[in-house]
C-alpha positions as CSV (number, residue, x, y, z in Angstrom):
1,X,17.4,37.0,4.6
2,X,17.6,40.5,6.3
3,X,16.6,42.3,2.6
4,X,12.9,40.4,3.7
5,X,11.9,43.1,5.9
6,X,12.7,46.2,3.6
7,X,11.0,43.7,1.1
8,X,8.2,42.6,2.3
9,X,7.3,45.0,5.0
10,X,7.2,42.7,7.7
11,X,9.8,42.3,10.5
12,X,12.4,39.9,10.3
13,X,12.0,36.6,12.4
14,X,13.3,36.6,16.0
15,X,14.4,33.1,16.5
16,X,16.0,31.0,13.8
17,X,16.7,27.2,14.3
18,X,17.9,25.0,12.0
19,X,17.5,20.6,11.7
20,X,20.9,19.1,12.3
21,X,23.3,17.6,9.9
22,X,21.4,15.5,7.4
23,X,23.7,12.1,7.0
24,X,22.4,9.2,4.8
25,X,22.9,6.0,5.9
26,X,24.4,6.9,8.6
27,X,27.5,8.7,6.6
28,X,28.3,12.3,6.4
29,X,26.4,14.1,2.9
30,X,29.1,15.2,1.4
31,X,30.2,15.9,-2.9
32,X,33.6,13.7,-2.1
33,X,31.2,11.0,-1.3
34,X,28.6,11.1,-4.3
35,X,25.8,11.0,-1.2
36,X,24.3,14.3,-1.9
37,X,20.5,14.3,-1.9
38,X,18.9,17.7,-2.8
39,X,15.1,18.8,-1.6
40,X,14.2,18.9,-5.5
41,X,15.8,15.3,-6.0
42,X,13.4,14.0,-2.9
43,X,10.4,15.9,-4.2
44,X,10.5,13.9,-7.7
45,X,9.4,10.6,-5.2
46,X,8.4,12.0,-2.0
47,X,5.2,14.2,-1.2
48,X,7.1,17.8,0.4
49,X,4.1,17.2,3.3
50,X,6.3,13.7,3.3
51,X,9.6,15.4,3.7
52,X,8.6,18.3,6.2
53,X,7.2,14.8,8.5
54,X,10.5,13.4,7.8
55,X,12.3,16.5,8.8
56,X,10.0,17.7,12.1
57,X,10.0,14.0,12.9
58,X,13.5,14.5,14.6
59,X,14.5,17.4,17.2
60,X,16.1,20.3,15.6
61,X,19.2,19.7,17.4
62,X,20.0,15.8,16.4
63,X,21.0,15.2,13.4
64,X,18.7,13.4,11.1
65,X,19.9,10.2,9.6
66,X,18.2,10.1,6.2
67,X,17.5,6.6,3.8
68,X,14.8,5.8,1.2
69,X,12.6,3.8,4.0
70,X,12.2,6.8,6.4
71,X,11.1,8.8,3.5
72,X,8.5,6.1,2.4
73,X,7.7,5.7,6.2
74,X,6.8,9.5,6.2
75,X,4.7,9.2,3.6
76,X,3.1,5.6,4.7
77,X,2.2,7.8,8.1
78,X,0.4,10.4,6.3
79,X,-1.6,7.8,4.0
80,X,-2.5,6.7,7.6
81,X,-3.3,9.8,9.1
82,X,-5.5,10.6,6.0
83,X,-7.4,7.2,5.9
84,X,-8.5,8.3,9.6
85,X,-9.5,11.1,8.5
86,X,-11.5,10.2,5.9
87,X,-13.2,7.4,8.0
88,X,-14.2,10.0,10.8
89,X,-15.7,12.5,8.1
90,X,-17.6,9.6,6.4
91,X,-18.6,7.4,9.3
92,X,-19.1,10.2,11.8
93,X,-20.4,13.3,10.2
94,X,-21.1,14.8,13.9
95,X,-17.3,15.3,14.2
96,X,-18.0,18.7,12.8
97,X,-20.5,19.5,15.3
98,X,-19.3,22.3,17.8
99,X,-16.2,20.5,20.1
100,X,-16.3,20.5,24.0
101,X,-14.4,23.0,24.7
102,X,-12.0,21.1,27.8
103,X,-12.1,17.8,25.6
104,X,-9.9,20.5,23.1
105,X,-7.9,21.8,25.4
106,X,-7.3,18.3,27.3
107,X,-6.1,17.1,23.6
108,X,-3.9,20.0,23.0
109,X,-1.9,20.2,26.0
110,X,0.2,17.1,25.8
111,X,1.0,19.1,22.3
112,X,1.8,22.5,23.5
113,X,3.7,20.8,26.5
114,X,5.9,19.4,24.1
115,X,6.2,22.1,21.5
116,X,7.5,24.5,24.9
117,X,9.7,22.0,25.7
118,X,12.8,23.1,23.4
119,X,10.5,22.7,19.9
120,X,10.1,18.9,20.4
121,X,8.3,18.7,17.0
122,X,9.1,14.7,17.3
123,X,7.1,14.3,20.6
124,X,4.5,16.3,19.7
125,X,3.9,14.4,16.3
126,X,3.8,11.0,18.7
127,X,1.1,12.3,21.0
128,X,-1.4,13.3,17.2
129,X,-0.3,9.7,15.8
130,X,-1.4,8.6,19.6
131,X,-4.5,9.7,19.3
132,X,-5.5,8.2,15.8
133,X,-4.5,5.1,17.1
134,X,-6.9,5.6,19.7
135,X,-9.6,7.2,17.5
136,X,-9.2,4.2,14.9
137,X,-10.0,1.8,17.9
138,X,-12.8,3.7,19.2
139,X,-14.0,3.6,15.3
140,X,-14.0,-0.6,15.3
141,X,-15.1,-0.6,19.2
142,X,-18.5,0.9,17.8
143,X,-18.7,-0.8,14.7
144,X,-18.5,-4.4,16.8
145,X,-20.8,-3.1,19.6
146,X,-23.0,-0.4,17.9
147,X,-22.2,1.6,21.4
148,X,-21.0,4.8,19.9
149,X,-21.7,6.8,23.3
150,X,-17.8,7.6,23.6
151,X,-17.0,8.4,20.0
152,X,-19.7,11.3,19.6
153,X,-18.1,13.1,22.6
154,X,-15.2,12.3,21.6
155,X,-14.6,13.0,17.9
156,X,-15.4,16.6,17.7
157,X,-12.5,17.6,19.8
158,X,-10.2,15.4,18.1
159,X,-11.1,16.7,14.8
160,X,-10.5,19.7,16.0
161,X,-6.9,18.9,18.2
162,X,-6.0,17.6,14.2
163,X,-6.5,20.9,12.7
164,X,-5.0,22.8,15.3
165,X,-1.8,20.8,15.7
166,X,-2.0,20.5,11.7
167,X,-1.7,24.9,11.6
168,X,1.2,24.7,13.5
169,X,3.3,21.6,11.9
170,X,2.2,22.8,8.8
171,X,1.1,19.3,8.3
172,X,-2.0,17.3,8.1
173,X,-3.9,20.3,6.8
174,X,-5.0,19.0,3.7
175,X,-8.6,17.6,3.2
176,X,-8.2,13.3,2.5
177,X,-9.9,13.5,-1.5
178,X,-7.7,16.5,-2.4
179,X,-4.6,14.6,-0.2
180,X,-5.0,11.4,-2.1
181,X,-6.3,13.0,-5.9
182,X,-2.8,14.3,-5.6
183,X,-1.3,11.2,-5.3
184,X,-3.2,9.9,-8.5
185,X,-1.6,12.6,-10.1
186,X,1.8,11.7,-9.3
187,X,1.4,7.7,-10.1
188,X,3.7,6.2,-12.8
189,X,0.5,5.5,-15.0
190,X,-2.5,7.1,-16.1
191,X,-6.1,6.7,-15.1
192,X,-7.2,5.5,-18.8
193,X,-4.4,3.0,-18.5
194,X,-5.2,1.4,-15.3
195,X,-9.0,1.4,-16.5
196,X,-7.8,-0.8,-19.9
197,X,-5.6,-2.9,-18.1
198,X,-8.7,-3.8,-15.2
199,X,-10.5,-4.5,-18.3
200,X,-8.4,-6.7,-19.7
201,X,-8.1,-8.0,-16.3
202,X,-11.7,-8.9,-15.9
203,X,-11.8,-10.3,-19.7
204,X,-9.2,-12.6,-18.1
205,X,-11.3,-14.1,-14.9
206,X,-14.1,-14.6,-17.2
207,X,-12.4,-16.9,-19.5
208,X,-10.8,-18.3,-15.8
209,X,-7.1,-17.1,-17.2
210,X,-6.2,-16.6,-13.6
211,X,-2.2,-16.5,-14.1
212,X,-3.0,-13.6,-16.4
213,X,-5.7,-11.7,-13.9
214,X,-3.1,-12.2,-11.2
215,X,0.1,-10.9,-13.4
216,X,-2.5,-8.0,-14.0
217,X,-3.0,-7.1,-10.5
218,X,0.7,-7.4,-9.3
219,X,1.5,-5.2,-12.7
220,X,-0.9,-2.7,-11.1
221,X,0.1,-2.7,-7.7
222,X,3.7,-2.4,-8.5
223,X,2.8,1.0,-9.9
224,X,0.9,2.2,-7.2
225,X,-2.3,0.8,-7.8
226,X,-4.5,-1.6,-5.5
227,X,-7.5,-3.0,-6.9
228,X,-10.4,-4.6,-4.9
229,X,-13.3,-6.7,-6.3
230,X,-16.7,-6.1,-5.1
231,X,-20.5,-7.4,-6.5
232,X,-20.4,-7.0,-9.8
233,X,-17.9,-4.7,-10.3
234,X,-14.1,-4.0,-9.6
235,X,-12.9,-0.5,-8.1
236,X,-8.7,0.9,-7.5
237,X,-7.1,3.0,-5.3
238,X,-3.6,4.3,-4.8
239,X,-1.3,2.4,-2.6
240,X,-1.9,3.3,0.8
C-alpha cells in the first residue's frame, strides 16, 4: 500500500481502520470449515452498494456476523431508500428548489455527531433511514389531507441531508432509474422474455385460464419480477 504515494502522487492515508472478523452464521470463516465467502462470490447475488451497507452497517470494531438474509436485508433497505427517492423527485419536484440552510444543518448533525463519535457508520445510517421513515409519512400525511405546508419546507433539505450523507458513505448516491435499470440488468431473465410470458399471461385471463395466469405470475415473481394490472394494460417491475 505504501508504493501508492510514489505511484499515484498523492500522500498515503493517515488513519487506517479495518471491519472486524467477518463470521457466518455465527462461526469463525475459516478454509478448515468450507465457510469461506469471497467479495467476488457475494457480488454474483448482491449489489457491491448492498455489501458496503452490509459492511458500514456494523461498527468497525465488532465483528460482523454475516448470512444470506442480512445481505438480502441490505439490499431490501436500498430498494427502500430508492423508492423514496423516486417518490420525492416525482411527487415533489420543489425538493430541488434551493434548501433552508439550518433545516440542512439541523439534518446533518445527528450524522456528523455520530460519524465523530468513533466512525459509528451504524448509527449514522439509522438516523438517514430515520428520516425516510419520516419523509414517507409526511408523503401519505399530504396525500390524505392535501396539506403539504410541512413537506415543501421540508423536503429540500432532506434531499439535500441524502446527498450529503450519501458522499460520505459512499452510498445512496445513485439516481433511482439508473439504481433500479441496473437491477433489470442483473435479473435471471430477459426483458423479451418477461414481455412473452405477460403475453401469454393475458392470452390466459381472456380465455378465464386463471390457474395458468396465476402460475404465470408466481413464475415471474420468483425471478424477480412483479407485475401489476392496470386499465387496459399490464406493466412489471423488479422485485422491490
Amino acid at each position: 500500500m505504501a508504493q501508492s504515494e510514489s505511484a499515484t502522487g498523492k500522500p498515503f492515508v493517515r488513519y487506517w481502520m479495518h471491519n472486524g472478523f467477518v463470521n457466518i452464521n455465527q462461526e469463525k470463516m475459516s478454509k478448515s470449515l468450507g465457510n469461506i465467502l469471497t467479495i467476488k462470490d457475494a457480488l454474483k447475488n448482491y449489489s457491491a452498494e448492498a455489501v458496503r451497507l452490509f459492511l458500514l452497517s456494523s461498527h468497525y470494531r465488532s465483528p460482523i456476523d454475516y448470512s444470506p438474509d442480512v445481505l438480502h436485508d441490505a439490499e431490501a433497505s436500498l430498494d427502500r431508500f430508492y423508492t423514496t427517492k423516486e417518490r420525492m423527485e416525482k411527487e415533489w419536484p420543489e425538493i430541488k428548489k434551493k434548501a433552508d440552510k439550518k433545516e440542512k444543518e439541523s439534518l446533518l448533525q445527528l450524522f456528523i455527531d455520530a460519524m465523530d463519535d468513533d466512525f459509528n457508520t451504524a448509527l449514522a445510517i439509522g438516523h438517514v433511514f430515520q428520516e425516510l421513515h419520516k419523509a414517507n409519512r409526511l408523503m401519505d400525511e399530504a396525500g390524505e389531507t392535501g396539506n403539504s405546508a410541512g413537506l415543501t419546507h421540508y423536503l429540500p433539505p432532506l434531499f439535500e441531508f441524502f446527498k450529503e450523507a450519501g458522499s460520505v458513505l459512499g452510498i445512496f448516491n445513485k439516481h433511482p432509474e439508473e439504481y433500479f435499470d441496473a437491477k433489470k440488468r442483473n435479473l435471471k431473465i430477459s426483458e423479451d422474455e418477461v414481455k412473452k410470458l405477460i403475453d401469454e399471461r393475458n392470452a390466459a385471463r381472456k380465455n378465464k385460464n386463471w390457474a395458468r395466469a396465476d402460475a404465470i405470475r408466481k413464475e415471474l415473481e420468483d425471478k424477480g419480477v412483479i407485475l401489476e394490472d392496470r386499465a387496459g394494460e399490464t406493466i412489471w417491475k423488479v422485485k422491490r
